[in-house]
LONUTI-119315 format. One line per 2 residues: their letters; for each residue x, z negated, y negated of C-alpha. Coordinates in Angstrom, 3 decimals, padded with zeros to 6 digits. Example, Ala and Ser with C-alpha at 12.3 -4.5 7.8 and 13.67 -1.06 7.14 Angstrom:
LONUTI-119315
as = 012.300,-007.800,004.500 ~ 013.670,-007.140,001.060
***
This chain:
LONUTI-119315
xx = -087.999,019.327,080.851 ~ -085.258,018.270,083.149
xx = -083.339,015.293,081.481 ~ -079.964,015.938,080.014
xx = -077.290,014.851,082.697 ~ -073.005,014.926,082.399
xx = -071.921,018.245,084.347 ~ -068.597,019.501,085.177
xx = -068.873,023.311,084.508 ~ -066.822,024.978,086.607
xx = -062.796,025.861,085.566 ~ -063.579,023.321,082.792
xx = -061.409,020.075,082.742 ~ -063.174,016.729,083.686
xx = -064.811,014.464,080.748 ~ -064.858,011.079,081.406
xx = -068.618,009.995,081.812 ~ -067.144,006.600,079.967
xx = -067.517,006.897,076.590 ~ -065.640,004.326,074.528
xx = -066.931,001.084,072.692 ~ -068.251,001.890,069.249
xx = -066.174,-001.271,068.085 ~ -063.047,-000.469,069.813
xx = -063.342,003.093,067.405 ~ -064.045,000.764,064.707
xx = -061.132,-001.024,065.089 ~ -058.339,001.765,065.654
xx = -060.024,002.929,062.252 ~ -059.241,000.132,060.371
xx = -055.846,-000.127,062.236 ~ -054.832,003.269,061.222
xx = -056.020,002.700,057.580 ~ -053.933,-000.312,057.390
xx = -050.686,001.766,058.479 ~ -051.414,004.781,055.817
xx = -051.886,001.889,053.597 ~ -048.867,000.232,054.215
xx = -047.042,003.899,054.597 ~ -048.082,004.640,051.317
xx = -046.755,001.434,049.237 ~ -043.393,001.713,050.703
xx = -042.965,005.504,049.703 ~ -043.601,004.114,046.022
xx = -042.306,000.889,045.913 ~ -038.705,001.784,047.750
xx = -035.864,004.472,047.014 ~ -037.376,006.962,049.366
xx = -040.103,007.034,047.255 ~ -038.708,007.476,043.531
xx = -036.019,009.802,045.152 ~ -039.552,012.331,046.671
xx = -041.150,011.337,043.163 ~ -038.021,012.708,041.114
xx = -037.348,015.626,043.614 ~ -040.922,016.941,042.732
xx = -040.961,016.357,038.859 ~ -037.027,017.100,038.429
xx = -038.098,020.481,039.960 ~ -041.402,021.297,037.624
xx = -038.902,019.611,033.941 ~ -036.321,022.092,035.423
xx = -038.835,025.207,035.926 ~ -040.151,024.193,032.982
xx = -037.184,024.203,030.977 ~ -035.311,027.498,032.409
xx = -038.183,028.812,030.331 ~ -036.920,027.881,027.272
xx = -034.834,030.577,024.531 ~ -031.849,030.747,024.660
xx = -030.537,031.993,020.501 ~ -028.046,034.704,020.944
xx = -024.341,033.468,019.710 ~ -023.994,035.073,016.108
xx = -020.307,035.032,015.431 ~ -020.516,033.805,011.380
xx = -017.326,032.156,009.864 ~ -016.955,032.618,005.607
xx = -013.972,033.541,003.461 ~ -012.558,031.519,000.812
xx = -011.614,032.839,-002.813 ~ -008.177,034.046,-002.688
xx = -005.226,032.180,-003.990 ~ -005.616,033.221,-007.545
xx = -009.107,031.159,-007.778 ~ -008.837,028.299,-005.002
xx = -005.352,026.798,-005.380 ~ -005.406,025.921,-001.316
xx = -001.411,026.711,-000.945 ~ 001.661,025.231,-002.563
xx = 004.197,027.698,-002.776 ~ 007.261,025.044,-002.935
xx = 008.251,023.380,-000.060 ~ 007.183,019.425,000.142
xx = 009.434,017.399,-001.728 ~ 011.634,015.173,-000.258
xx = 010.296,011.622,001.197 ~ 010.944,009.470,-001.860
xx = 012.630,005.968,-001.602 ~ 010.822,002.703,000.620
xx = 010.672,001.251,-002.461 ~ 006.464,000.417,-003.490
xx = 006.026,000.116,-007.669 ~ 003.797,-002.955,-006.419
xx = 006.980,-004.994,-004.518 ~ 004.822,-005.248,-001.863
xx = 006.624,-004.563,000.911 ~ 009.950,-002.914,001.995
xx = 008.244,-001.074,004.527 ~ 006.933,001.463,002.693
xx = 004.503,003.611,004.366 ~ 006.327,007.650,003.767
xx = 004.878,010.606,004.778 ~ 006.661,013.024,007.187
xx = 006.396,016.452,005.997 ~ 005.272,019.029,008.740
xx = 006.729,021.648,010.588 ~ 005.891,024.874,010.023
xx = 002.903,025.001,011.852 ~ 002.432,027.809,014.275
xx = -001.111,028.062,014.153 ~ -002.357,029.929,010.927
xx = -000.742,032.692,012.486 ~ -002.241,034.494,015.437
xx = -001.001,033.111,018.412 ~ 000.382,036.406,019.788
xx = 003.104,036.176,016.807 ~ 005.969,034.289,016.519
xx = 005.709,031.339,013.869 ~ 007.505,031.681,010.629
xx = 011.247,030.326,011.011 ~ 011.561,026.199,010.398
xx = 013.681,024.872,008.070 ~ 016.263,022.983,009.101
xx = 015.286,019.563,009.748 ~ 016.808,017.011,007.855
xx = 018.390,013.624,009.029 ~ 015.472,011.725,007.757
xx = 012.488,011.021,010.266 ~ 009.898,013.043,008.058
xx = 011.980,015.466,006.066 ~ 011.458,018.559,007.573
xx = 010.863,021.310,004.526 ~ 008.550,023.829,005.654
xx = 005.482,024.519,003.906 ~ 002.111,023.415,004.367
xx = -001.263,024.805,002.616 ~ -001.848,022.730,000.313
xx = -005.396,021.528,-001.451 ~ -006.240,018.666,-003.860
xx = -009.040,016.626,-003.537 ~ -009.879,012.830,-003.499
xx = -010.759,010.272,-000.518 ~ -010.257,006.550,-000.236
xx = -011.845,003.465,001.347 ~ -011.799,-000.266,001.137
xx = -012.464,-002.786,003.333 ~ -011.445,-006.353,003.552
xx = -009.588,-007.901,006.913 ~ -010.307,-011.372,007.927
xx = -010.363,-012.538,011.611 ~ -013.172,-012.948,013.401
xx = -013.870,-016.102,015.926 ~ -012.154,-015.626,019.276
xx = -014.637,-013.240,021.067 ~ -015.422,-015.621,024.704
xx = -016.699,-013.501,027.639 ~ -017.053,-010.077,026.672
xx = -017.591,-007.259,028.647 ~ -015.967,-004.822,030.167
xx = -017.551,-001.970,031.783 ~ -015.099,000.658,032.861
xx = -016.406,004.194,033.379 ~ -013.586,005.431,035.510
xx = -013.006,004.406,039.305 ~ -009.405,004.736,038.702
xx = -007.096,001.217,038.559 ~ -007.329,-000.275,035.243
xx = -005.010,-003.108,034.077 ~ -007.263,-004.604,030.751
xx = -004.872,-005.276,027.657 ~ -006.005,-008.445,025.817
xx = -008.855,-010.423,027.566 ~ -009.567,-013.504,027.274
xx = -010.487,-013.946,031.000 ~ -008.522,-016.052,033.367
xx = -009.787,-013.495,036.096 ~ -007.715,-010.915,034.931
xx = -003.836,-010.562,035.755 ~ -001.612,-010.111,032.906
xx = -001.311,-011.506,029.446 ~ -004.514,-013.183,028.018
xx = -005.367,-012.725,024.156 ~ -008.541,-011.421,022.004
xx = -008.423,-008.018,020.738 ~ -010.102,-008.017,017.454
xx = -010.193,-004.535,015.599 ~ -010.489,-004.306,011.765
xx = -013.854,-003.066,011.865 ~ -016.557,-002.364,009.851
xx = -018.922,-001.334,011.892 ~ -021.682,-003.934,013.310
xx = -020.480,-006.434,015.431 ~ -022.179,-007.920,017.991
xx = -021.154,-011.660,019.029 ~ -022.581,-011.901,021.955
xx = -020.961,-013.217,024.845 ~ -020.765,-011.353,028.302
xx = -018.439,-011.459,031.208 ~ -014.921,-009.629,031.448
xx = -014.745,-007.937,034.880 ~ -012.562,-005.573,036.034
xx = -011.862,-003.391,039.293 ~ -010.889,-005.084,042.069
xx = -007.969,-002.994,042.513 ~ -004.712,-004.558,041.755
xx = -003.189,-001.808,040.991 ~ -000.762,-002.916,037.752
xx = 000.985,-000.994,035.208 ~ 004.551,-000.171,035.135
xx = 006.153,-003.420,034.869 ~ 006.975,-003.648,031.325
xx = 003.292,-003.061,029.998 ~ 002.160,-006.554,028.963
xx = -001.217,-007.195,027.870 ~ -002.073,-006.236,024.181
xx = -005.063,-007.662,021.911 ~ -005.822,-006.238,018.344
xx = -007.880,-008.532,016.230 ~ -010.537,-007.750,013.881
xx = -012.374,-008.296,010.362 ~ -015.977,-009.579,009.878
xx = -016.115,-007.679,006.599 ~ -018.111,-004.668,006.779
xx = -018.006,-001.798,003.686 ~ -021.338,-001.845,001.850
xx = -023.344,001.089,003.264 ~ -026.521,-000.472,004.781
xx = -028.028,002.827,003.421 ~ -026.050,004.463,005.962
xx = -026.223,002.632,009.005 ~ -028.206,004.869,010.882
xx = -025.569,006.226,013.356 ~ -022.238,004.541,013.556
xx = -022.954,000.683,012.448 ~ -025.603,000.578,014.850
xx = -025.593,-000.369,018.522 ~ -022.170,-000.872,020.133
xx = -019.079,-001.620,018.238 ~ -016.832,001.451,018.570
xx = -013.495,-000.774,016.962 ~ -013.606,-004.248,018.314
xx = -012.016,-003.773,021.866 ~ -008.901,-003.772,023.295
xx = -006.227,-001.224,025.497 ~ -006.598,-000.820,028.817
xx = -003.813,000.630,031.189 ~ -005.936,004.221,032.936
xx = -003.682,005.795,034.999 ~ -005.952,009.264,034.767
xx = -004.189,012.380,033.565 ~ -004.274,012.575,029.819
xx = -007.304,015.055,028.402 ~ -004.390,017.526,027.916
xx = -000.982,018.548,028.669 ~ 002.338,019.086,026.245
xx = 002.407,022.805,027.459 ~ -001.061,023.371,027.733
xx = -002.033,023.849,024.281 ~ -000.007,026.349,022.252
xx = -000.841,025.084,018.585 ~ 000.504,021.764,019.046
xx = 003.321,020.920,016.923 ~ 007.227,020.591,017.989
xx = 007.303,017.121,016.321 ~ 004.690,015.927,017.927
xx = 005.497,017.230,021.140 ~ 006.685,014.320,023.012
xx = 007.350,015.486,026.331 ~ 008.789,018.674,024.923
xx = 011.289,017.165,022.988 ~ 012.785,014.478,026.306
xx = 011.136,011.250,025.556 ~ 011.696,009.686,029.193
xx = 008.856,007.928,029.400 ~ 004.852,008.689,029.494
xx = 003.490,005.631,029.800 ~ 002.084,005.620,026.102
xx = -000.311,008.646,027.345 ~ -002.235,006.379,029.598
xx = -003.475,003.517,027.230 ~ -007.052,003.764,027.023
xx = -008.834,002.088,023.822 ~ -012.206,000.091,025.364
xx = -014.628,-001.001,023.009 ~ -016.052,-005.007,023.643
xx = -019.284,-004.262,024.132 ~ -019.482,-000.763,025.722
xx = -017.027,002.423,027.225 ~ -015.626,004.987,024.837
xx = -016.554,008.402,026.647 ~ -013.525,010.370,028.276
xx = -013.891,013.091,025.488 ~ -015.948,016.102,027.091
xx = -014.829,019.264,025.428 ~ -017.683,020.982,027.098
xx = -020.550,018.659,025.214 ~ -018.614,018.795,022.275
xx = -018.931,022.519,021.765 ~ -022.731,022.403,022.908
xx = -023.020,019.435,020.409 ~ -021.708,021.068,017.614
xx = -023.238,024.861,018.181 ~ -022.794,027.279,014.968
xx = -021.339,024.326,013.192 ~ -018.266,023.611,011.295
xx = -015.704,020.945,011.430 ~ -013.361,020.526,008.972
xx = -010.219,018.083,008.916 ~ -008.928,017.539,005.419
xx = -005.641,015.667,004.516 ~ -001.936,015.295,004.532
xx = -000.024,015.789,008.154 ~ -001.583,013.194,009.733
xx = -004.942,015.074,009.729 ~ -002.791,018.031,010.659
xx = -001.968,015.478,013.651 ~ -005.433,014.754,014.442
xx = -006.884,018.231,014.176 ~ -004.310,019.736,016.592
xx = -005.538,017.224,018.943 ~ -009.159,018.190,018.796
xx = -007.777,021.809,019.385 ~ -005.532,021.178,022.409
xx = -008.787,019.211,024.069 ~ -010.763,022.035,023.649
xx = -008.457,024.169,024.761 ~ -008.475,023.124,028.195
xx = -012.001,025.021,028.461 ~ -011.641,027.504,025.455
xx = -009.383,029.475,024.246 ~ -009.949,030.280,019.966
xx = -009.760,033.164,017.837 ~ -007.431,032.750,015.345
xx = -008.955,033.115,011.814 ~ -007.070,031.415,009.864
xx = -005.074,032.838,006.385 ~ -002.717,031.230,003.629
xx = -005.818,029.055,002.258 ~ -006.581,027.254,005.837
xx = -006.310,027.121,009.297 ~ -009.427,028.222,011.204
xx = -010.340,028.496,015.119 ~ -013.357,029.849,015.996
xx = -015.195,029.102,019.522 ~ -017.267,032.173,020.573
xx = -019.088,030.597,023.343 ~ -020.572,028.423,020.774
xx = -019.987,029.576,017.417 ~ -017.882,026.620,016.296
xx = -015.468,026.423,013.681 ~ -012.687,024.160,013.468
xx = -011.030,024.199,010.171 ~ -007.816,022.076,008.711
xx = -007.204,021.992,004.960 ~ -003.804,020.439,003.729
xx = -004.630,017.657,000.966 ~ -001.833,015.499,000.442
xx = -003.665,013.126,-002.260 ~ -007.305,014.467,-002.174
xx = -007.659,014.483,-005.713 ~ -006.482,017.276,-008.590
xx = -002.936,017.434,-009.139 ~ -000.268,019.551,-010.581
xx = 003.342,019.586,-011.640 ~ 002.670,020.688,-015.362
xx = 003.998,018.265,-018.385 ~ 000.941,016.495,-019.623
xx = 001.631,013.706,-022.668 ~ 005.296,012.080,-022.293
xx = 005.592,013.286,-018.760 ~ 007.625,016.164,-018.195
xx = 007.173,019.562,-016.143 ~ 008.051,018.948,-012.173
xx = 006.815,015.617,-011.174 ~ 003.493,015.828,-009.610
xx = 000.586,014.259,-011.792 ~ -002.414,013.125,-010.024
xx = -005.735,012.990,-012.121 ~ -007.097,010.352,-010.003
xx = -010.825,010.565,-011.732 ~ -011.231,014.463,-010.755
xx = -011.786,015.867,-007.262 ~ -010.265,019.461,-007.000
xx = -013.223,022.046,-008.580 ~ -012.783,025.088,-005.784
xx = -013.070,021.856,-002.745 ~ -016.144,020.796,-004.435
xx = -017.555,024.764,-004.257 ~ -016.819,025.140,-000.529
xx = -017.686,021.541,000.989 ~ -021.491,022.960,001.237
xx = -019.979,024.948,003.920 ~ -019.127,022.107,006.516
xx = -021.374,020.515,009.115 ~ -018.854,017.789,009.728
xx = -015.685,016.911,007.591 ~ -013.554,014.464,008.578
xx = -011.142,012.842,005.417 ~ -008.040,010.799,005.698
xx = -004.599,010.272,002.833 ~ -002.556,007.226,002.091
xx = 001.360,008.364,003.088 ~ 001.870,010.619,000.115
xx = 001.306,008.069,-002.688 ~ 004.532,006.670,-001.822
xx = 006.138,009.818,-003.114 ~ 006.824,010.263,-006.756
xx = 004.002,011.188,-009.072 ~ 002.354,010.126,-012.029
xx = -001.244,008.645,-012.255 ~ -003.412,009.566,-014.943
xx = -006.958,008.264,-015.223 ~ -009.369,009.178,-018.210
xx = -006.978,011.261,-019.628 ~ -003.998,008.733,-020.171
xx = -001.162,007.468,-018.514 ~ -001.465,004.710,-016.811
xx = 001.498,004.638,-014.162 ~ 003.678,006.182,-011.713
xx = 005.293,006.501,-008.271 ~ 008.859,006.016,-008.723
xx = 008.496,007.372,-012.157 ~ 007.931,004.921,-015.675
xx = 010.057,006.007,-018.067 ~ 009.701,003.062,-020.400
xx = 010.553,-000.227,-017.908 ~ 010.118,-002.269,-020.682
xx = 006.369,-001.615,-020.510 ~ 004.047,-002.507,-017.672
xx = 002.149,000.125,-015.770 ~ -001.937,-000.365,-015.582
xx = -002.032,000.450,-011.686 ~ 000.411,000.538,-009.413
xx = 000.156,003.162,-005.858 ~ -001.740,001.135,-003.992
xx = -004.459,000.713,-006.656 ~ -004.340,004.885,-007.559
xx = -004.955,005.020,-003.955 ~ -008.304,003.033,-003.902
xx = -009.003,004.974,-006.652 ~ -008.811,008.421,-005.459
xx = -011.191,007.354,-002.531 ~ -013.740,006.442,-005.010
xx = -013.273,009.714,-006.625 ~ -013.459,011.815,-003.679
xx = -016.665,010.113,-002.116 ~ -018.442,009.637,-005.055
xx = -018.265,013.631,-005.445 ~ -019.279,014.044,-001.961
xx = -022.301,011.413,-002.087 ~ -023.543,013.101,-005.448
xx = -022.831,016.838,-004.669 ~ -025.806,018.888,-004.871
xx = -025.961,020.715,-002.416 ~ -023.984,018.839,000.246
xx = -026.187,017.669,003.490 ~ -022.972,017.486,005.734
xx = -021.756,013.926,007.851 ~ -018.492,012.832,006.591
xx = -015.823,010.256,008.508 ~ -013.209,008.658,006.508
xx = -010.976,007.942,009.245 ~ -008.765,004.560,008.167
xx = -005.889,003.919,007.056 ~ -002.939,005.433,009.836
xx = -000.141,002.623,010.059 ~ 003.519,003.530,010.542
xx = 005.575,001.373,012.884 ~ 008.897,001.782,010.994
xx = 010.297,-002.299,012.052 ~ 013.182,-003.396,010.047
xx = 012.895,-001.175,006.968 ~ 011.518,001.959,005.958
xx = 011.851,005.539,007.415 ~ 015.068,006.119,005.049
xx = 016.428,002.075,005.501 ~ 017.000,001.384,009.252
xx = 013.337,001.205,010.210 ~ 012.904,001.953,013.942
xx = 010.384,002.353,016.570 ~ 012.954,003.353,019.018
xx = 012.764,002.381,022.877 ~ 008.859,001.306,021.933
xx = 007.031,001.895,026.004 ~ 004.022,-000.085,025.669
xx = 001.550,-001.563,023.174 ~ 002.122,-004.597,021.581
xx = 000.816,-007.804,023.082 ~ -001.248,-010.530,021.529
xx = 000.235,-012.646,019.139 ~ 003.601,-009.733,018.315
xx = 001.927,-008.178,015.814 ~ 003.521,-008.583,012.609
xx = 001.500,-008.138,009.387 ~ 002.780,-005.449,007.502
xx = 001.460,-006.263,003.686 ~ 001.372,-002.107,002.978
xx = -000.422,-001.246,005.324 ~ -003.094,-003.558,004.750
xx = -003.033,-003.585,001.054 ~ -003.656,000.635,001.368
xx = -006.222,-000.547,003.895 ~ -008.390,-002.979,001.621
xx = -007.825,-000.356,-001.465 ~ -009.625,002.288,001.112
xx = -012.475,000.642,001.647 ~ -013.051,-000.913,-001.511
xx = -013.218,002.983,-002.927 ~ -015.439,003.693,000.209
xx = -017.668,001.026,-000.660 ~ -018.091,001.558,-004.140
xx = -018.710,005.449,-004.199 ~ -022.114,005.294,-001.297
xx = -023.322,003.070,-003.643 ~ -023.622,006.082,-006.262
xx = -024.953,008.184,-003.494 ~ -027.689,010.742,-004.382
xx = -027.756,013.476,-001.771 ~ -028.671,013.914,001.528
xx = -025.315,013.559,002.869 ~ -024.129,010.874,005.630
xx = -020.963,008.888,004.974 ~ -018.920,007.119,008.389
xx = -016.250,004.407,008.688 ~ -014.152,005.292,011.541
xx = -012.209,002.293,011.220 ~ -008.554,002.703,013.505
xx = -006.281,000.640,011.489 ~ -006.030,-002.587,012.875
xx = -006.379,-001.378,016.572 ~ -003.774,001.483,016.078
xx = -001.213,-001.313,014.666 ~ -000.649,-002.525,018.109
xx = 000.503,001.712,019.508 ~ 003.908,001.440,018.400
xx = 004.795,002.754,021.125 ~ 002.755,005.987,020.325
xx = 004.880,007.707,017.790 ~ 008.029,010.476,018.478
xx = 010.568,008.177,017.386 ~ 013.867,009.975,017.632
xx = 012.192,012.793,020.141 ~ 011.341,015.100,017.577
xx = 013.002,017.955,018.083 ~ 014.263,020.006,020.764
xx = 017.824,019.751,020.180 ~ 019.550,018.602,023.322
xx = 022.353,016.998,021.500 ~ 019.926,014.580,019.265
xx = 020.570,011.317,018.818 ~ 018.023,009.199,020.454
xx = 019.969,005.665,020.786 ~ 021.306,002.787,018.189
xx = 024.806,003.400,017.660 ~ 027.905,001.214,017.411
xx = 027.259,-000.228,014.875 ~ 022.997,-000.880,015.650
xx = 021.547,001.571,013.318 ~ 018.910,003.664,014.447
xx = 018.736,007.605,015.058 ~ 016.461,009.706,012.521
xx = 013.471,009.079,013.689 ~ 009.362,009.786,013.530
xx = 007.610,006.518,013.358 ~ 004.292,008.012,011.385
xx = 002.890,011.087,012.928 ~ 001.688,010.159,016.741
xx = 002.934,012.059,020.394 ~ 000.220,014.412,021.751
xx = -001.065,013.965,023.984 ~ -001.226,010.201,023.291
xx = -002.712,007.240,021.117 ~ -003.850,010.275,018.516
xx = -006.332,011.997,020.781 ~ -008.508,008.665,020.551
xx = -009.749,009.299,017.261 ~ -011.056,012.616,018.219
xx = -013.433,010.573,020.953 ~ -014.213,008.028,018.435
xx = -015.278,011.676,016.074 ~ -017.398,012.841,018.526
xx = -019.304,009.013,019.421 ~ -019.789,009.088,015.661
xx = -021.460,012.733,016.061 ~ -023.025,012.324,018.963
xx = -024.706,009.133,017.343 ~ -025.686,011.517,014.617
xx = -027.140,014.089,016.125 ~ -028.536,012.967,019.286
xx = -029.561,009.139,018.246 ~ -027.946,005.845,019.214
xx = -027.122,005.615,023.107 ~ -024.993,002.943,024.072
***
């Protein structure tokens, strides 16, 4: 056999007859597993790695999901008894605001509520509202009707200030300019101060940094820092502390300047009220639409109307209460608006806007004390002046409240009117009404107030068949300086918050304030249902917004009054209800933190 030799066959390219070393092989092996070893720990270890990772396992969690149901939108909504069995409506026109004058002495600036405008939205929106009244000369005397329905609510809370807060944090969401109203932080420009909320929510002492962007961009000139402080006293509902008392303090922060367009416009939401329709009416400035309320600890979310709605699918909210929580709930409406528009289904008992795209319901029922009252004569009080039986919520409430997901509660303003209190089936005092002065009264307004919170909560916490979340959203101050709505109190010419250190106690307010909570406090502590109770607590941060309210721009009339005159008094003027958009359309994000919290878990 002829031994094996290295030919060139012919057309076929030349081999080298020099093979390589079997350790130079060796070592490009090892070389090249060193390099795919290497290779491999960056792709994991560095951005280009995690970002392949997520690319590949974002796409399978979103094939994954796209297989999921979707339910088909069921468009439900109920009906309410009519008139003849739920007394909903009063059929006389609110009475006029009573005298500043508070059976307790407390103070001479009595808290009064406004009565509404004739509201244009429980009618469909293609029709005309009914004709207003016209307006009288008094800030909140307008006397059109509103749909009325008794039932109780209260809360109570105690306010004592908290150390100064040192270092706190602030995180802002936006990359827009933000000028931070009461720091303590010698890094930031402006006025320094605390800003100390009276909350009762959880709060958190820690101590973090203040930093804000690094744009100097300032607010107009006259905006001065502002800083609300706070109370350490929390209401007793450790049984409930599941949602909002946990995590990140929603009411111990302070305002920020955000130049950002407001969540809304004046003429972009049809149901909003004259009154409250700032712009609309020739108030000069806007400035008061750009103050931005920023928890210590964490960022409010810019409300998402989007979310909301997906949130709150086949659900129903419900805002119950005098015109404030008429305020409130057109503000919820006029943000959702923006991506929505409702159907009207609302009638004489309530207001009602339904959201096809998710089957939500947003419903508004009038309450001015949110407890059973009537004008009949009962005992040594005659026919015609309202009597409030502050130990019985309203029967035909208590029958529908199963039918609410969410129902936000709020009063106060209307037990400055005249009534009569009667508790256990006796007299024991009055509004502006004792017939016999030579005999003191058992509780004064402020008390009956505490006590119809009690009453209304404790029938919520021990109803059967109630499983909804409710919010008692605080106490809403007025900002009527130098008297009362009827005796030269004035918020006119009001731009900007107040700053640290301006804020003047006003004994009222936080006498209504402690009575709230107290009731709060003692009716979860009766609680035997499933349902969830929540302290959105607004009052001490909402003291500093005096520049939030209407003020003498509440009308259209071009001819209004709208400065002091010769001799200094002040123009009729709204110092209660709030502009929209404006300081308002922060309790409607601070409503949907609190449901969020609820129904997705804390996520701060």
């Amino acid at each position: 056999m002829k031994a094996m030799t290295w030919a060139t066959l012919k057309g076929s390219p030349k081999i080298s007859s020099h093979p390589r070393p079997l350790s130079w092989i060796v070592a490009s092996v090892g070389v090249l597993a060193v390099f795919l070893i290497f290779a491999s720990w960056i792709l994991v270890s560095y951005p280009i790695g995690s970002t392949v990772q997520g690319y590949f396992y974002g796409v399978v969690e979103s094939s994954e999901n796209s297989n999921l149901s979707v339910s088909p939108i069921i468009e439900t909504y109920f009906d309410l008894p009519s008139n003849a069995s739920l007394d909903l409506v009063d059929n006389k026109a609110p009475p006029d605001l009573p005298p500043s004058t508070v059976s307790n002495g407390l103070s001479t600036d009595t808290k009064i509520e406004h009565s509404d405008t004739e509201s244009n939205s429980q009618v469909p929106l293609s029709e005309s509202a009914s004709p207003k009244l016209p307006e009288t000369s008094d800030a909140a005397a307008s006397s059109s009707q509103e749909s009325v329905t008794p039932f109780g609510n209260h809360t109570n809370v105690i306010n004592s200030s908290l150390p100064a807060q040192s270092n706190s944090q602030i995180d802002l969401a936006s990359n827009a300019p933000v000028q931070v109203i009461g720091t303590n932080s010698s890094n930031v420009t402006g006025k320094i101060g605390i800003v100390e909320p009276t909350s009762a929510a959880l709060v958190n002492n820690s101590s973090t940094l203040f930093t804000t962007s690094n744009d100097t961009s300032l607010p107009p000139s006259d905006s001065i820092p502002t800083a609300v402080p706070a109370s350490s006293d929390k209401p007793n509902n450790e049984s409930y502390a599941g949602s909002v008392n946990s995590g990140c303090d929603l009411y111990h922060g302070n305002w920020i300047y955000d130049p950002s367009e407001p969540l809304y416009k004046n003429d972009s939401c049809p149901v909003l009220t004259q009154m409250e329709n700032c712009q609309g009416n020739g108030r000069p400035d806007k400035d008061y639409e750009n103050w931005r309320w920023k928890p210590f600890q964490c960022d409010l979310p810019r409300f998402d109307p989007r979310k909301f709605l997906e949130l709150m699918r086949g659900k129903t909210l419900a805002f119950i209460g005098d015109s404030v929580a008429r305020n409130q709930m057109e503000s919820m409406l006029c943000i959702l608006w923006q991506v929505e528009e409702p159907k009207n289904r609302g009638n004489r008992d309530m207001q009602r806007y339904y959201f096809k795209s998710a089957s939500v319901m947003i419903i508004r029922i009038w309450s001015s004390w949110l407890v059973k009252h009537n004008s009949e004569p009962f005992d040594f009080a005659p026919a015609g002046v309202e009597k409030l039986y502050l130990d019985t919520p309203e029967e035909k409430l208590m029958e529908i409240i199963p039918k609410f997901d969410v129902v936000v509660l709020s009063s106060g303003h209307w037990f400055a009117k005249q009534s009569v209190y009667i508790l256990n089936n006796e007299i024991v005092g009055g509004q502006l009404w004792w017939p016999d002065k030579s005999k003191p009264m058992k509780i004064n307004s402020i008390e009956a107030f505490g006590i119809s919170v009690e009453t209304i909560f404790t029938a919520l916490v021990t109803h059967p068949n109630y499983t909804g979340l409710t919010i008692l959203r605080s106490y809403s101050p007025d900002h009527y300086e130098g008297g009362a709505w009827n005796t030269g109190g004035s918020c006119t010419g009001k731009t900007k918050p107040l700053a640290f250190g301006e804020l003047v106690e006003n004994e009222h307010t936080n006498a209504m304030y402690e009575q709230q909570i107290k009731g709060f406090n003692l009716a979860i502590q009766k609680a035997t249902n499933r349902s969830k109770m929540r302290l959105m607590d607004i009052t001490k941060a909402f003291q500093y917004r005096h520049d939030g309210h209407p003020g003498p721009y509440r009308n259209t009339d071009p001819n209004k009054i709208t400065k002091r005159g010769p001799d200094g008094r002040p123009p009729p003027q709204d110092c209660l209800h709030w502009c929209m958009p404006g300081p308002v359309d922060t309790w409607n994000e601070l409503v949907f933190e609190i449901i969020k919290r609820e129904y997705e878990g804390d996520s701060t």
